[in-house]
N, CA, C and O atoms as a Tinker XYZ file with bonds, in Angstrom:
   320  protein
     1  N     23.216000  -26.574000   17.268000    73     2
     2  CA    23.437000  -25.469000   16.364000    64     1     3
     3  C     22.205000  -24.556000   16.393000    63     2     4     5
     4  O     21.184000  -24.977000   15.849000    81     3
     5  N     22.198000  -23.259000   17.015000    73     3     6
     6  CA    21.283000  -22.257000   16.862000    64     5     7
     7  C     20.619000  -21.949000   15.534000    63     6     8     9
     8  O     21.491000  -21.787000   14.681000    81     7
     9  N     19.813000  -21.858000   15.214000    73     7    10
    10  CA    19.795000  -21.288000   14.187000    64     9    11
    11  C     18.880000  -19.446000   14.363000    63    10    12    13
    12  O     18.388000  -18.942000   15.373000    81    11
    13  N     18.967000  -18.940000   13.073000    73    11    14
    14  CA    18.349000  -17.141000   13.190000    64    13    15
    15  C     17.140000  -17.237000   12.655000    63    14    16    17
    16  O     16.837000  -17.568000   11.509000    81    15
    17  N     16.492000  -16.942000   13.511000    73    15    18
    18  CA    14.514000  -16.985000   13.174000    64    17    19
    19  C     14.397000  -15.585000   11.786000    63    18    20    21
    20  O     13.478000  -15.325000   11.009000    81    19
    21  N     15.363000  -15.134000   11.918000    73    19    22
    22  CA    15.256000  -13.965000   10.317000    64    21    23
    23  C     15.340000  -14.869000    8.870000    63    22    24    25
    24  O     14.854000  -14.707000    7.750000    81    23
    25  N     16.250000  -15.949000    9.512000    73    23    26
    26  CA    16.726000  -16.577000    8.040000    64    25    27
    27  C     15.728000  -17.509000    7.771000    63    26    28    29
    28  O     15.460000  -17.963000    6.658000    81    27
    29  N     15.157000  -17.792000    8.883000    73    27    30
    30  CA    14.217000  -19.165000    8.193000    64    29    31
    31  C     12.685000  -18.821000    7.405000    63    30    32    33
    32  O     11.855000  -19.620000    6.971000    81    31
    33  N     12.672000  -17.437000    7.407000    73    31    34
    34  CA    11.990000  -16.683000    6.752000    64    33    35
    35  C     10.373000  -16.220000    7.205000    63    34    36    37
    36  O     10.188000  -16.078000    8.414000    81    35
    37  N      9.306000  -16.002000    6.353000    73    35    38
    38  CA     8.400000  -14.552000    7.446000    64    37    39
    39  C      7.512000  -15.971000    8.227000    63    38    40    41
    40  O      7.290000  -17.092000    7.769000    81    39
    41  N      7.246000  -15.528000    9.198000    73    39    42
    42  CA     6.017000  -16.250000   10.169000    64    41    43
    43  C      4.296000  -16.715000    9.797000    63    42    44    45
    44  O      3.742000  -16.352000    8.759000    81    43
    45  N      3.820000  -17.322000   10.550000    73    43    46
    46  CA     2.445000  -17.105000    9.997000    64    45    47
    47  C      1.687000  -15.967000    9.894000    63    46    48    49
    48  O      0.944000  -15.548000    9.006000    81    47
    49  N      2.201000  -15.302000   11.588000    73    47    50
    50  CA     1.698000  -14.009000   11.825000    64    49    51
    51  C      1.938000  -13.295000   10.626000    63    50    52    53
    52  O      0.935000  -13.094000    9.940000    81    51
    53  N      3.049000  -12.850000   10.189000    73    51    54
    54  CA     3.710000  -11.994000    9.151000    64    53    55
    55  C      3.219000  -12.127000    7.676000    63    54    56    57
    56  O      3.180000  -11.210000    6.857000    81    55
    57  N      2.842000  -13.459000    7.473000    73    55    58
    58  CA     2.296000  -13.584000    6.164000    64    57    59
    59  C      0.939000  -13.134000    6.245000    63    58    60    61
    60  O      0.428000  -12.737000    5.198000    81    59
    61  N      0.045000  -13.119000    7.637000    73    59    62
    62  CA    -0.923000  -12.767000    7.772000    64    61    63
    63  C     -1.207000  -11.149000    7.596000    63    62    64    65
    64  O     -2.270000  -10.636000    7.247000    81    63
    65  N     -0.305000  -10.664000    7.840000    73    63    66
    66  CA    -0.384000   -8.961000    8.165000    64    65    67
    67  C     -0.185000   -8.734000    6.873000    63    66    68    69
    68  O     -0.916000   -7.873000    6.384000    81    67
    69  N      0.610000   -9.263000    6.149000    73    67    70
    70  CA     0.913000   -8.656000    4.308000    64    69    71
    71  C     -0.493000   -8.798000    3.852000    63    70    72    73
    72  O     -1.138000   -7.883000    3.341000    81    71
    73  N     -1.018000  -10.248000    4.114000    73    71    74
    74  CA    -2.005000  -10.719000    3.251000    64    73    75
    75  C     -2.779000   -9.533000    3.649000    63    74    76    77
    76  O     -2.879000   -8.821000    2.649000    81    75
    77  N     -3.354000   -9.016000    4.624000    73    75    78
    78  CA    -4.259000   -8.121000    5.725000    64    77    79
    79  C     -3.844000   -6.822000    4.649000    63    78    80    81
    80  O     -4.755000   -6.319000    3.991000    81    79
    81  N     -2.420000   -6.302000    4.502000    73    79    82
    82  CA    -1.937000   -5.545000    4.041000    64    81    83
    83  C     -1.979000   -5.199000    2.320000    63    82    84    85
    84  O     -1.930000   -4.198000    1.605000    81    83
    85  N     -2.078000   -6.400000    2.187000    73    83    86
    86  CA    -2.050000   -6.736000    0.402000    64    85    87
    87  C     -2.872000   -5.793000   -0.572000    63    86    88    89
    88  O     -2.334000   -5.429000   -1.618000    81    87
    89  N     -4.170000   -5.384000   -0.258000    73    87    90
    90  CA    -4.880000   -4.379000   -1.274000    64    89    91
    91  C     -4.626000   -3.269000   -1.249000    63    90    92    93
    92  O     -5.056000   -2.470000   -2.081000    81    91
    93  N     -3.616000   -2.867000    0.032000    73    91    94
    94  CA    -3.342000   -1.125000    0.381000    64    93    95
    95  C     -1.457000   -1.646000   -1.083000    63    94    96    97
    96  O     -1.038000   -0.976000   -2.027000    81    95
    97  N     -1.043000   -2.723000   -0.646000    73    95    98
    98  CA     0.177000   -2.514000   -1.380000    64    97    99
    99  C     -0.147000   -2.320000   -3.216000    63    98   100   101
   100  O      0.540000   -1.726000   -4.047000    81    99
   101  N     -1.206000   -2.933000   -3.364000    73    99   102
   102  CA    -1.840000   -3.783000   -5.200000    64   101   103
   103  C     -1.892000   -1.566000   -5.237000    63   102   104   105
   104  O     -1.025000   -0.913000   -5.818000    81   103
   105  N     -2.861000   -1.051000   -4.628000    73   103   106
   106  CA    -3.165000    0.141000   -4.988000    64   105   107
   107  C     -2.060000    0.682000   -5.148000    63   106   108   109
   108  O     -1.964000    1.185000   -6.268000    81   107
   109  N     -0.651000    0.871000   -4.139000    73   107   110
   110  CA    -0.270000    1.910000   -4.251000    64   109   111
   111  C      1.147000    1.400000   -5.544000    63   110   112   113
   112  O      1.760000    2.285000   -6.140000    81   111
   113  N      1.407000    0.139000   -5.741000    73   111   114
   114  CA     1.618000   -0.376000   -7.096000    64   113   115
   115  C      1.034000    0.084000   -8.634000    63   114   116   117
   116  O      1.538000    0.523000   -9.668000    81   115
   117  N     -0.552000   -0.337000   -8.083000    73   115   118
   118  CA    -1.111000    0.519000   -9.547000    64   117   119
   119  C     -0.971000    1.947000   -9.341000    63   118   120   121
   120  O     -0.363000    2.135000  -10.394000    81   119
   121  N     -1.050000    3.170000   -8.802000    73   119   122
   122  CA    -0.265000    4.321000   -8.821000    64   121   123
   123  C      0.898000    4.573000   -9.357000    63   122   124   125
   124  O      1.027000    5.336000  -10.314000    81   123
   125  N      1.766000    4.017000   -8.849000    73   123   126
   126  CA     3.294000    4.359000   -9.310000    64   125   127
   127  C      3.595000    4.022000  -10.739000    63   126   128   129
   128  O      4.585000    4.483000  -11.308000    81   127
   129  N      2.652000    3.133000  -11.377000    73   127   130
   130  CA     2.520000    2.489000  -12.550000    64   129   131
   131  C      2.280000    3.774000  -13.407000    63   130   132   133
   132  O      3.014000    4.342000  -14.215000    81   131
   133  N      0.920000    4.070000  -12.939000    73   131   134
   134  CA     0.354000    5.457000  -13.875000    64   133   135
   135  C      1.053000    6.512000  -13.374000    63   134   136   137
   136  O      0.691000    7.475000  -14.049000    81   135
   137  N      2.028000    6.950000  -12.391000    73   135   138
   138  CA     3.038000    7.842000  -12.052000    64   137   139
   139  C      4.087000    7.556000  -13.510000    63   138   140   141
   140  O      4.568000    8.376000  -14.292000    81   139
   141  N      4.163000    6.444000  -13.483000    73   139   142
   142  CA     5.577000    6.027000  -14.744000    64   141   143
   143  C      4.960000    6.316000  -16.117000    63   142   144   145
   144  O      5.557000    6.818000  -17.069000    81   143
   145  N      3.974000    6.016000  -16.091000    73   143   146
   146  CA     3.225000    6.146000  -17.383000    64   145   147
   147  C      2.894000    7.831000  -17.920000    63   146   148   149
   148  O      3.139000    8.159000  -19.081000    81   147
   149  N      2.346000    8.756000  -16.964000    73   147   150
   150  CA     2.561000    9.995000  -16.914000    64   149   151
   151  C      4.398000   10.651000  -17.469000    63   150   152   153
   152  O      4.787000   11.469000  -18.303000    81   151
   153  N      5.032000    9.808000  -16.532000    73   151   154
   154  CA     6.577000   10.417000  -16.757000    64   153   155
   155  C      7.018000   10.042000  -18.099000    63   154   156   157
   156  O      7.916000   10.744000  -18.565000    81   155
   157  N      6.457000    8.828000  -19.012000    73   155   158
   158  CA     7.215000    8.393000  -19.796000    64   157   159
   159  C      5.912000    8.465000  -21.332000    63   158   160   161
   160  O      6.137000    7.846000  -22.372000    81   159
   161  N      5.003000    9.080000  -21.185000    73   159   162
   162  CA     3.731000    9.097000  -22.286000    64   161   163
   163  C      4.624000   10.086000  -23.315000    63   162   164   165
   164  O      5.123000   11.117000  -22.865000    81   163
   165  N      4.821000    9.637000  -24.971000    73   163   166
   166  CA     5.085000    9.938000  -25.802000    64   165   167
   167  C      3.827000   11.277000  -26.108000    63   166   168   169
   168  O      2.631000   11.083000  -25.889000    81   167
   169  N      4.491000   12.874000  -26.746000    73   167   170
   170  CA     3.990000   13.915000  -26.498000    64   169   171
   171  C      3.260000   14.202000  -25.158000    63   170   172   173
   172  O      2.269000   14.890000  -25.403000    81   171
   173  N      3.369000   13.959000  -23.961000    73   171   174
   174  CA     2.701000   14.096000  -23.232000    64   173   175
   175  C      1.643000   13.582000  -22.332000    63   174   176   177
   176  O      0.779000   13.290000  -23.158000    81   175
   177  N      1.239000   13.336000  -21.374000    73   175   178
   178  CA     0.402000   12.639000  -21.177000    64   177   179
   179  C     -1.078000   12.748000  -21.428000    63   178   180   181
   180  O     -1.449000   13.919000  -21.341000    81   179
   181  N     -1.873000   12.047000  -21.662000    73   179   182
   182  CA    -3.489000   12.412000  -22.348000    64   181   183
   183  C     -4.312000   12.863000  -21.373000    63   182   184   185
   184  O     -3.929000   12.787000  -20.206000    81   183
   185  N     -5.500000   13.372000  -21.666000    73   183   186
   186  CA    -6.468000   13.649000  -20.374000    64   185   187
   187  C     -6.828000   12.096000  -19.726000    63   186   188   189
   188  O     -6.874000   11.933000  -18.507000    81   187
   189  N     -7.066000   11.034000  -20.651000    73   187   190
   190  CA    -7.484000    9.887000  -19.946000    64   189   191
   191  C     -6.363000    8.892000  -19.072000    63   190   192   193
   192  O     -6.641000    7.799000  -18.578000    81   191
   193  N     -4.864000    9.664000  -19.019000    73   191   194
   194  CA    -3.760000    9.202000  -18.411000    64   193   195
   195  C     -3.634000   10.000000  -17.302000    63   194   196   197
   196  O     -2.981000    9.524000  -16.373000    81   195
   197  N     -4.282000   11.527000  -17.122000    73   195   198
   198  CA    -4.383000   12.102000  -16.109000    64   197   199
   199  C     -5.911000   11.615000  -15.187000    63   198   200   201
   200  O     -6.163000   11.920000  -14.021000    81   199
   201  N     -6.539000   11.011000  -15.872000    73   199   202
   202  CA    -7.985000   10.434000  -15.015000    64   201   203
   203  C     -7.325000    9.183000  -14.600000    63   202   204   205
   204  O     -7.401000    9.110000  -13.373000    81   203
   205  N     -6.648000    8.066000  -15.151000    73   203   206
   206  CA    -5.969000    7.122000  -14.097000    64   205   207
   207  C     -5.216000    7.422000  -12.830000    63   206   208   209
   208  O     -4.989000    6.640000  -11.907000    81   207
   209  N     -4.780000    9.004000  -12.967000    73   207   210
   210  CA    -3.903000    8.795000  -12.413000    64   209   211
   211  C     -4.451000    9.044000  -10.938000    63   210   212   213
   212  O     -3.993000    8.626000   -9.875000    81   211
   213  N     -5.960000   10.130000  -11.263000    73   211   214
   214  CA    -6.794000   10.152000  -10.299000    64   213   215
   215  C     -7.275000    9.042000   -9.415000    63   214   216   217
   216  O     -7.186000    8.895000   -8.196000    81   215
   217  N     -7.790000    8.325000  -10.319000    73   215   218
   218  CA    -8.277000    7.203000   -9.787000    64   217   219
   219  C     -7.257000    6.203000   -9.240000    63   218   220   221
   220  O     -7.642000    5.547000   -8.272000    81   219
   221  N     -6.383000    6.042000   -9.562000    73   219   222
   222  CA    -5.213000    5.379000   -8.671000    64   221   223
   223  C     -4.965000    6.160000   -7.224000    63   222   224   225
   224  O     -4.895000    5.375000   -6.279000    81   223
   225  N     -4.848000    7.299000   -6.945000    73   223   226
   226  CA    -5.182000    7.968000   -5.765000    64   225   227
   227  C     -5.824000    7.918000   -5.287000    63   226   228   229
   228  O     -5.464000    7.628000   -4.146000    81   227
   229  N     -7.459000    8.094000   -5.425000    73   227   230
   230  CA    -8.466000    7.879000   -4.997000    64   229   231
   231  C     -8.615000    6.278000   -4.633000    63   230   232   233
   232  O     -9.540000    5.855000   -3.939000    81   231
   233  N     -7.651000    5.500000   -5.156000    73   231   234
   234  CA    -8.022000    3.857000   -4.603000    64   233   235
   235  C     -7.284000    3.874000   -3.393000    63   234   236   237
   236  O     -7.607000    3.589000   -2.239000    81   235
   237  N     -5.787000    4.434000   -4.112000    73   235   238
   238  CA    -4.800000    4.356000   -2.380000    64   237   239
   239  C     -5.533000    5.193000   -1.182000    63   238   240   241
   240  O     -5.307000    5.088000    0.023000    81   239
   241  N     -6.184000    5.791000   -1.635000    73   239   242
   242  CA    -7.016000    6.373000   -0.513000    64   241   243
   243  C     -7.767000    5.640000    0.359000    63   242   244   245
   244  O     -7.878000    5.638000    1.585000    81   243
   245  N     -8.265000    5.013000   -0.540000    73   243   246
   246  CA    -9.712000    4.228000    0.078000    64   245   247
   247  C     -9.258000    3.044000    0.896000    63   246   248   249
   248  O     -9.803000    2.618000    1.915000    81   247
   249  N     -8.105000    2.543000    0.260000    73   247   250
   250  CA    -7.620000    1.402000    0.855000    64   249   251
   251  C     -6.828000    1.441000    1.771000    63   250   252   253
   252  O     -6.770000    0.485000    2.545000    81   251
   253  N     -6.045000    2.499000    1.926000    73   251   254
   254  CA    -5.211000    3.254000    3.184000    64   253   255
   255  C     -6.179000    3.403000    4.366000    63   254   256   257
   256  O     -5.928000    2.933000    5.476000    81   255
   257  N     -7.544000    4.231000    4.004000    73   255   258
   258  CA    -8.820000    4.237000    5.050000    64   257   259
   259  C     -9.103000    2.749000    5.377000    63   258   260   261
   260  O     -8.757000    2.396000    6.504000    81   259
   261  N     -9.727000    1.734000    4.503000    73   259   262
   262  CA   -10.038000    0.561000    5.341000    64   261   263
   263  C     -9.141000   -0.097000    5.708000    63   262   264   265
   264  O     -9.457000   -0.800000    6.669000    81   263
   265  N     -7.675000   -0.254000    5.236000    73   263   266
   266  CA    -6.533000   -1.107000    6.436000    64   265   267
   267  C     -6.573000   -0.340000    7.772000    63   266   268   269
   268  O     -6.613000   -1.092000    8.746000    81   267
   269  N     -6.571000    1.087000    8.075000    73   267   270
   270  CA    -6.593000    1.900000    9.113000    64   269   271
   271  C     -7.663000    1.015000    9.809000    63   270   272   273
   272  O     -7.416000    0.470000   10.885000    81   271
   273  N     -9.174000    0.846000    9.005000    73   271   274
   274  CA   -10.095000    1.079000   10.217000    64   273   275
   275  C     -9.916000   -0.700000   10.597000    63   274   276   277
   276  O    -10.352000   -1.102000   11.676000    81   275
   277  N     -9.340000   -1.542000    9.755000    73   275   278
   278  CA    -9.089000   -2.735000   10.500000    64   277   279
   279  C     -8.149000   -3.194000   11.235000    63   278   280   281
   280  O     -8.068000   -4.291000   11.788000    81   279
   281  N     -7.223000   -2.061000   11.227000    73   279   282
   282  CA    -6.090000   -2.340000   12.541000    64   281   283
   283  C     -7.070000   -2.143000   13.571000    63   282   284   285
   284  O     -8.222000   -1.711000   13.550000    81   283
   285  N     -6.015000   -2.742000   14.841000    73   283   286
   286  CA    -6.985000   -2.344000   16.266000    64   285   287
   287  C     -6.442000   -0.646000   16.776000    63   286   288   289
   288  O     -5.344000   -0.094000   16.844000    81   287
   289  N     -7.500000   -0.336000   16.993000    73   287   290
   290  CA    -6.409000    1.281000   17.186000    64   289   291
   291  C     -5.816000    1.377000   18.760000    63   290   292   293
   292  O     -6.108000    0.700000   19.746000    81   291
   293  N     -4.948000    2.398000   18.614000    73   291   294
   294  CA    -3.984000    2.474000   19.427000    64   293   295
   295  C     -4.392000    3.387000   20.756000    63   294   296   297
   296  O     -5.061000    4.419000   20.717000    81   295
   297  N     -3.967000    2.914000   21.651000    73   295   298
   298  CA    -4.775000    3.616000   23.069000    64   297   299
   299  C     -3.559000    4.811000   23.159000    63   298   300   301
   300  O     -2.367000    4.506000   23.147000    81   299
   301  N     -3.986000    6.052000   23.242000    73   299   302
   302  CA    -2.591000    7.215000   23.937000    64   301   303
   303  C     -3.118000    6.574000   25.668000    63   302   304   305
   304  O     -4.133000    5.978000   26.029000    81   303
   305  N     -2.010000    6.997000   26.345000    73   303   306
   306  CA    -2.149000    7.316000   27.410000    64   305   307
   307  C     -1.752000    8.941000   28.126000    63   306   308   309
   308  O     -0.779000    9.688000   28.021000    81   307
   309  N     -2.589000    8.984000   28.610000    73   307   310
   310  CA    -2.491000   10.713000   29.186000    64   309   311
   311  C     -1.660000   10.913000   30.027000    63   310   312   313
   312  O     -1.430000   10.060000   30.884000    81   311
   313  N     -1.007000   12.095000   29.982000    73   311   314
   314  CA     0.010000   12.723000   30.608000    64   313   315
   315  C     -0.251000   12.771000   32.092000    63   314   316   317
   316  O     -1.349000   13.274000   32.331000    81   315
   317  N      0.262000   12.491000   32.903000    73   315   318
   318  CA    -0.297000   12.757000   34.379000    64   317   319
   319  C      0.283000   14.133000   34.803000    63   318   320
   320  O      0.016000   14.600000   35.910000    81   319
């Protein structure tokens, strides 16, 4: 009986790349958080709900930059 390497669920590799992946996902989680919090702040949102919301950007930033610089980067090859 065959079985489907999808069903038996993620790999080592794969758990490795999330884990690798994991502080770019936590950031862009806490964002969407203070995105909801902005959309849903009773009278409005405060100046110190618009400074989270900065700083939640400014993290996905940072953390978007260091997963980048720890992938291996990608070779183009030139047009002949």
């Amino acid at each position: 009986m065959a079985t489907d390497p999808d069903l038996d669920g993620p790999t080592d590799n794969d758990l490795a790349e999330i884990e690798a992946e994991w502080p770019l996902i936590e950031a862009e989680l806490a964002l969407l958080d203070a995105e909801i919090h902005l959309l849903t702040a009773r009278g409005g949102p405060s100046p110190l709900d618009w400074r989270r919301l900065r700083r939640a950007e400014d993290r996905v930033t940072r953390e978007a930059t260091a997963y980048a610089a720890r992938r291996r980067p990608v070779r183009l090859r030139r047009a002949a």
